[in-house]
ZAMARGU-4260 file (C-alpha; in steps of 0.2 Angstrom, whole numbers, plus 5000, padded with zeros to 4 digits):
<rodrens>
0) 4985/5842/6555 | 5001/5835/6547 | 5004/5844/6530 | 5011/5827/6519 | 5021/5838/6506
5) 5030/5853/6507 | 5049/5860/6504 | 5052/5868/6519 | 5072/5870/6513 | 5066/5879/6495
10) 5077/5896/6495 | 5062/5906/6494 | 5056/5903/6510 | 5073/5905/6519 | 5070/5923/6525
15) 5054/5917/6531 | 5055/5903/6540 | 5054/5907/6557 | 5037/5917/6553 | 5033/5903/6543
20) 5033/5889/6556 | 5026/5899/6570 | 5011/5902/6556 | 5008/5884/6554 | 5011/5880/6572
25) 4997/5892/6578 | 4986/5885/6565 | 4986/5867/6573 | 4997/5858/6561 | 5005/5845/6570
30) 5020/5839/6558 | 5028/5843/6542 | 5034/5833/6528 | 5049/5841/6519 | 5054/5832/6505
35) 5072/5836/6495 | 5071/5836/6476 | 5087/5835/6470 | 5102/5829/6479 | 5111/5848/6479
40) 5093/5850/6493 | 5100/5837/6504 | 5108/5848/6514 | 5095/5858/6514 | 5084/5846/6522
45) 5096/5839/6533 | 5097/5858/6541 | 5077/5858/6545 | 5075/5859/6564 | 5066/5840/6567
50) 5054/5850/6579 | 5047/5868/6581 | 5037/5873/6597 | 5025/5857/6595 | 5029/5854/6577
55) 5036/5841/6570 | 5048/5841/6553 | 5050/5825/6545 | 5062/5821/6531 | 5061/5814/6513
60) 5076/5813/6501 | 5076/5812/6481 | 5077/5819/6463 | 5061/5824/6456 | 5059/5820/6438
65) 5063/5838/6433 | 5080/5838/6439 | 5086/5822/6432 | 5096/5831/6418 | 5114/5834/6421
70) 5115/5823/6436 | 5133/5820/6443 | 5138/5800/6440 | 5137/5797/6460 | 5121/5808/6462
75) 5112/5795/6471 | 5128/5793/6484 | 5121/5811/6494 | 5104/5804/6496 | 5106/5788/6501
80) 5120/5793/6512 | 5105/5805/6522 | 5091/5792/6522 | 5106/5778/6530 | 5108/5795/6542
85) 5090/5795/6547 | 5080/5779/6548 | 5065/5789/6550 | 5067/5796/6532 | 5057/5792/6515
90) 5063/5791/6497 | 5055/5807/6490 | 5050/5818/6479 | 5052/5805/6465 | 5042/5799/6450
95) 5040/5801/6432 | 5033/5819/6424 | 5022/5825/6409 | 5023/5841/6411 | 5040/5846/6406
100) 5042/5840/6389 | 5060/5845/6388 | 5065/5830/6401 | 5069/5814/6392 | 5056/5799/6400
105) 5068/5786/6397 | 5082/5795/6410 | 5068/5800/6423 | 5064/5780/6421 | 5082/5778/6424
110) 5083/5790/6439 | 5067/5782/6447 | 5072/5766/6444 | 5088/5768/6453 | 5077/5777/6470
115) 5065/5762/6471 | 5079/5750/6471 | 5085/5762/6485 | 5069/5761/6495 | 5066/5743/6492
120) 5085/5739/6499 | 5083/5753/6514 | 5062/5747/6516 | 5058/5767/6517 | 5040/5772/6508
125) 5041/5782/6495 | 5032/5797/6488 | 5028/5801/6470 | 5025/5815/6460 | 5014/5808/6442
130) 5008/5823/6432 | 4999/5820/6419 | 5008/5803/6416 | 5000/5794/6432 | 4995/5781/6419
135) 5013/5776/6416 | 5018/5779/6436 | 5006/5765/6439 | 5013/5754/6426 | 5030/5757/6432
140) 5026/5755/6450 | 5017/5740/6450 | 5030/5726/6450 | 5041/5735/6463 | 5025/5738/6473
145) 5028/5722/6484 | 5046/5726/6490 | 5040/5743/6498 | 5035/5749/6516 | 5023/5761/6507
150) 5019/5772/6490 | 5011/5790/6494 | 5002/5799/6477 | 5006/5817/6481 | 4993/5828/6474
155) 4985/5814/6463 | 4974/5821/6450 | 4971/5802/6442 | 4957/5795/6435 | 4946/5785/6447
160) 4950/5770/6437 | 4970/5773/6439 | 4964/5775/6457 | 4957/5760/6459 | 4973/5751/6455
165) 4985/5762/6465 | 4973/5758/6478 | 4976/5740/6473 | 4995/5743/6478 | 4990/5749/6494
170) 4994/5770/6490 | 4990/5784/6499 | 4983/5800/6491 | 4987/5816/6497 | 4977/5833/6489
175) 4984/5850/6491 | 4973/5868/6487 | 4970/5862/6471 | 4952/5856/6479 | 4950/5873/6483
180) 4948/5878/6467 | 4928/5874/6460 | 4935/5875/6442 | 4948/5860/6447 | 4934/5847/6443
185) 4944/5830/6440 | 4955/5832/6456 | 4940/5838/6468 | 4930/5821/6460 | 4945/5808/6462
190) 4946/5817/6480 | 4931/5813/6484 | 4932/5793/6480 | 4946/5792/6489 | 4944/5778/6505
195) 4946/5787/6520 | 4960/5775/6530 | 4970/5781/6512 | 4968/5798/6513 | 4979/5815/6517
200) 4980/5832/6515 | 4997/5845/6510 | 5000/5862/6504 | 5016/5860/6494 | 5022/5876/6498
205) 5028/5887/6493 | 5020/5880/6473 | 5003/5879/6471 | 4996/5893/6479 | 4979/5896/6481
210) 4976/5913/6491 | 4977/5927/6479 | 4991/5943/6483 | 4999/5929/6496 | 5017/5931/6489
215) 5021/5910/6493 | 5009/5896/6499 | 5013/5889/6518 | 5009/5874/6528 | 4996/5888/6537
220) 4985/5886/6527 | 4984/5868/6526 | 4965/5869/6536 | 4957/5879/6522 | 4962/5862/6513
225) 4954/5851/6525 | 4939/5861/6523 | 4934/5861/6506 | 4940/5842/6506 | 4927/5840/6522
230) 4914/5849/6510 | 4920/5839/6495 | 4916/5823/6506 | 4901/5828/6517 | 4911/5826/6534
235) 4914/5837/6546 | 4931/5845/6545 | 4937/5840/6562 | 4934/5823/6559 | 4944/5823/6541
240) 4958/5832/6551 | 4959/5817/6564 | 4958/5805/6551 | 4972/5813/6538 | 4983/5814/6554
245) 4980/5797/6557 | 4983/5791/6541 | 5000/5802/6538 | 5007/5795/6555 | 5007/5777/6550
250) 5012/5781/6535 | 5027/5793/6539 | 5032/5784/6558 | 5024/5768/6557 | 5034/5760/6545
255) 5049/5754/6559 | 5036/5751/6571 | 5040/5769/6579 | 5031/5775/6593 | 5016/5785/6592
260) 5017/5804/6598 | 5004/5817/6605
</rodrens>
């Protein structure tokens, strides 16, 4: 299994860690996707062991909408000075937010802008966060599209018609426990239309947790995920495991032509 979104370096799960990736490793996942939200969570990233046992940690670097206030004039300098440190790295967690209302669009426009052009100049793929504004993501996506190795929705809860045009573009689509949850209707039906060779699976932990008294959410339970999406989609869960791994390594290594691993 490879869990395509998580923050491995969030302070809450510093204590923890150790138990934490020996959790996900016994559980079968495979590789990790840690992804920086801010450029003071470079470091943080940067500090990730790249493999645990038989996992494996990959990297993304970016500002996330929600920290797009306050940024230092060279903000961008620390994350494009890790991704020119670490070929294998993605531009991430970027994108444009609706849940916040206190953020100002116009500078997390301004902030994306500036990490597309990044990716677009470094050919990394990049992976997007769109809550409740995946309608404007798309429109601003679509004319730097072209230029980049790849686009990753993380934890799309879109309409199938904004669907079908990030599908259009090429977009991946990864689902967390939110299709765990039966009330969840609209992400548990977009999951469902969602072309297999296009699909993956995360946990985001620690947010979004889904297992009640569990004090944060782990890559560990990343299968629970798997299986309510297998059930969603009327496969069994070992093939919607292959196939999200699959998906997630030509996504994450294949860019650069990198060699497959076992």
């Amino acid at each position: 299994m490879f869990d395509a979104h998580a923050h491995l370096q969030d302070p809450r799960l510093a204590a923890h860690l150790t138990q934490i990736l020996d959790a996900a490793e016994a559980a079968g996942v495979r590789a990790i996707c840690s992804c920086a939200t801010s450029p003071d969570d470079v470091a943080g990233v940067q500090a990730l062991p790249r493999e645990w046992k038989s996992l494996r940690i990959t990297r993304a670097y970016g500002t996330h909408p929600w920290h797009v206030v306050g940024l230092a004039t060279h903000w961008l300098d620390p994350i494009e000075a890790a991704l020119a440190a670490d070929p294998s790295a993605c531009v991430g967690e970027v994108g444009l937010d609706g849940i916040r209302k206190e953020v100002p669009p116009e500078l997390q426009r301004e902030v994306l802008a500036a990490q597309l052009e990044l990716a677009a100049r470094l050919q990394r793929p990049v992976i997007f966060h769109g809550a409740r504004v995946w309608g404007k993501l798309l429109e601003f996506v679509k004319p730097h599209a072209p230029r980049l190795p790849g686009l990753l929705l993380h934890n799309f809860s879109g309409s199938p018609e904004i669907l079908r045009e990030f599908l259009r573009l090429g977009a991946f689509f990864s689902f967390s426990g939110s299709v765990c949850n039966p009330q969840n209707k609209s992400a548990r039906a977009v999951a469902s239309l969602v072309p297999l060779p296009q699909l993956m699976v995360e946990t985001d932990s620690p947010d979004l947790g889904f297992i009640a008294g569990a004090p944060f959410n782990q890559p560990a339970n990343l299968p629970l995920v798997i299986d309510a999406l297998a059930q969603l989609r009327s496969v069994a869960s070992a093939d919607l495991c292959h196939a999200t791994e699959e998906n997630a390594r030509r996504f994450f290594y294949g860019f650069q032509n990198n060699p497959s691993w076992n």
